[in-house]
Steps between C-alpha positions, in 0.01 A plus 500: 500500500642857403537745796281710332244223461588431901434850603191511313345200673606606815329812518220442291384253751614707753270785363236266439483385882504908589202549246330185692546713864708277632699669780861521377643314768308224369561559124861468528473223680335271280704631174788392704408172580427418142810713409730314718424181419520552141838725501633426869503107431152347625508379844832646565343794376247490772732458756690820409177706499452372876819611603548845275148573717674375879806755374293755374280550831840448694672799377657703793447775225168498532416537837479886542217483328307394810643770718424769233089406434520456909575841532236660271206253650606613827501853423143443395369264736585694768402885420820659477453556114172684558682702754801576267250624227364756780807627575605570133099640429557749759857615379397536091225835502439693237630325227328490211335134467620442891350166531629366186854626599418326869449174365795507295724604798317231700566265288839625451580412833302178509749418207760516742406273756203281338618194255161491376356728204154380510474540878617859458210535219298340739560724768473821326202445295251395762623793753580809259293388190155522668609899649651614190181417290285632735643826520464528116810362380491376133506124517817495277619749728459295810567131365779564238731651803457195717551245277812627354714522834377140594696381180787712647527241747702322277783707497553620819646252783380306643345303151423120530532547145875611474553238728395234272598643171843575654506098593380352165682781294816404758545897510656662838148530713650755722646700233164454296282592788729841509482566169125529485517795742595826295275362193156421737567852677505641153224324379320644814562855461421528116125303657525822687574770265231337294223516696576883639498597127163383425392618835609843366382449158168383572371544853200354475686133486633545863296787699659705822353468804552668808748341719478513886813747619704351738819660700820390358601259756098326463584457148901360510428293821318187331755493197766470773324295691376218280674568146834545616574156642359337189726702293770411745439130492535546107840662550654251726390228268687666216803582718578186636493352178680760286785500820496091484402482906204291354413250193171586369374246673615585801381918466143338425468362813657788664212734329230222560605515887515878507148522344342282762696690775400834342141367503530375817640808649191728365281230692359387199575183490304202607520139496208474249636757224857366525333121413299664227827709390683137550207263289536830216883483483467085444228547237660744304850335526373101493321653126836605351711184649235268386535690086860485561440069582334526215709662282846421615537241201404666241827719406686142521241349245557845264858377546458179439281515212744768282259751497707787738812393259374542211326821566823635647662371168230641273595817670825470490539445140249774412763715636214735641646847696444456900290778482270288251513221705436689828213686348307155402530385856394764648202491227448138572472558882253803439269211309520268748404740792179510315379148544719335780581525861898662610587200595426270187643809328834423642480120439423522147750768432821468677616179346509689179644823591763467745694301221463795293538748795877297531533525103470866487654553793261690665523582873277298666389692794377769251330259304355408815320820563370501123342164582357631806355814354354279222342259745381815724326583163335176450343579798313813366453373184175405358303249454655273791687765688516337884459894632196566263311262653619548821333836461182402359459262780552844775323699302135618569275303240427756270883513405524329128790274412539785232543767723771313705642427168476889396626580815843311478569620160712826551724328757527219253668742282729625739577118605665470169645851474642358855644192343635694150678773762699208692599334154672816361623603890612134629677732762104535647553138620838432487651829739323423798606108559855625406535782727349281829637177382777532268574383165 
């Protein structure tokens, strides 16, 4: 069988499984059974699938991932998030579209200590969506905003998601968790500048209201109080792996630990939220082990079956320019983020790419971030976007899946002016992981 013939079969039945709604942990599952026994060797084929899936779950570079979904759900579970937006409502006055700009400097700083973008979606919608519409905020005004910075979440540390693409891509996770800093903070304030524009240009999207006035020390004391620490947890998390005190690993559980003491210490913390915030963190993280299980095989079948070869060879000999080839990748991944998950995104991908990635010689960690902006895309992307349904599902029930999709469009657009500014300024990724970590 030709590789191209392989690859064809592969992912045709692949696609026809995710057509079927088959949950992708499932779907790559059964191609690779059939896939390993026909290009692994038959029973011995088997056998190798078992133990690829024993190794896969038993990677010690996948355990922050626990640690960093712990620390959102407890953020959550607890109250402390609801407190933190509070403190940063009663700091931002008189700006135009001030709730809009709240919830992206909520999530900003939910970013920074939350591994989970949907939680942070979540979070915001239910609380700020409901007040922003009822004080006459444009629904594209009030849901666009919020569902932007959740895909943020991505970027900035601490990301389950860098965590695993760092492990299957076998990039640097600490330097790749760094390097998504500078890029989501930029992402972040252009959110900003966007929405104060069209505040400005059109009031009517995002009217002023009268804000309570406050003494200077009313206003400052609940940012200090309940924002700071977060933010602080965020730094030390960064800092003791950029100064090598701490292996990823290890400065996840050091933020995980801090986040329950922090809650613990505001007296919000009980035994029945931390089980809830515990039974959330095994969920979300038993989901992604159980796709990796199932998906842990099938770069070794691509392998096996010539089909990453010979597409690295049909490259190769079509003598294409790296910035051709790193423009269809990044074209493929946009695609992709339209009809499947981040993490399938990831499994189907990498096998093919980080051969060429090596090819062109490429530096990985920055091709890291591009991934991750791509897959934070795929999550506002219609139809299947995870966020645009996480939306719909907060929003009151006269919200339209079109509106939500209307909504997400202009930060769509800057999403890829994002990604097209950190291709022509690597430096955007690059400086930061250099300057705490070294070369």
């Amino acid at each position: 069988m030709t590789w191209w013939l392989a690859a064809l079969v592969l992912f045709g039945c692949l696609s026809a499984l995710f057509v079927a709604a088959l949950p992708a942990a499932f779907a790559f599952l059964g191609i690779n059974v059939v896939g390993a026994w026909i290009w692994l060797g038959g029973d011995a084929g088997l056998i190798q699938l078992v133990r690829n899936g024993v190794a896969a779950i038993s990677s010690f570079t996948l355990t922050p991932i626990p640690f960093f979904v712990l620390m959102g759900e407890v953020l959550f579970h607890t109250g402390v998030a609801l407190k933190a937006i509070d403190a940063i409502d009663r700091l931002i006055w008189r700006v135009p579209g001030r709730l809009s700009v709240v919830a992206v400097v909520s999530g900003t700083v939910f970013s920074a200590i939350s591994g989970s973008t949907i939680a942070t979606t979540a979070l915001l919608g239910s609380l700020l969506l409901p007040e922003m519409l009822r004080r006459g905020y444009h629904p594209k005004m009030a849901m666009g905003p919020i569902m932007a910075i959740g895909g943020v979440d991505m970027l900035i540390p601490p990301s389950a998601l860098a965590v695993l693409l760092g492990s299957l891509a076998d990039i640097s996770i600490s330097r790749l968790l760094i390097a998504g800093i500078l890029p989501g903070a930029v992402l972040a304030i252009l959110f900003v500048g966007w929405i104060v524009i069209r505040a400005l240009v059109n009031p009517a999207l995002a009217p002023a209201f009268e804000h309570q006035e406050a003494r200077l020390w009313e206003r400052w004391k609940p940012l200090i109080v309940y924002v700071v620490p977060l933010v602080m947890i965020f730094v030390v998390v960064v800092a003791a792996m950029a100064a090598g005190w701490a292996t990823p690993t290890e400065a996840a559980a050091l933020g995980a630990v801090a986040t329950v003491l922090v809650a613990w210490i505001y007296r919000s913390l009980t035994w029945s939220n931390l089980m809830r915030a515990l039974m959330g963190t095994a969920a979300i993280s038993g989901v992604i082990l159980f796709i990796i299980v199932g998906a842990t095989t099938f770069a070794q079948i691509l392998t096996f079956s010539g089909a990453t070869n010979g597409l690295v060879n049909a490259i190769r000999g079509a003598e294409l320019a790296p910035a051709t080839v790193l423009a269809l990748m990044m074209i493929i991944l946009l695609v992709l983020g339209c009809f499947v998950d981040q993490v399938s995104m990831m499994l189907i991908a990498l096998p093919f790419f980080m051969p060429l990635v090596a090819l062109y010689g490429f530096d990985p960690v920055w091709f890291g971030v591009l991934f991750l902006i791509c897959m934070q895309l795929g999550l506002l992307t219609p139809p299947f976007g995870m966020l645009l349904f996480t939306m719909k599902s907060v929003a009151p029930p006269q919200i339209t899946m079109s509106q939500v999709y209307h909504a997400v469009t202009p930060y769509l657009v800057l999403g890829l002016a994002m990604l097209v500014i950190v291709i022509l300024v690597p430096g955007l990724a690059t400086w930061l992981p250099e300057v705490l970590i070294g070369r």
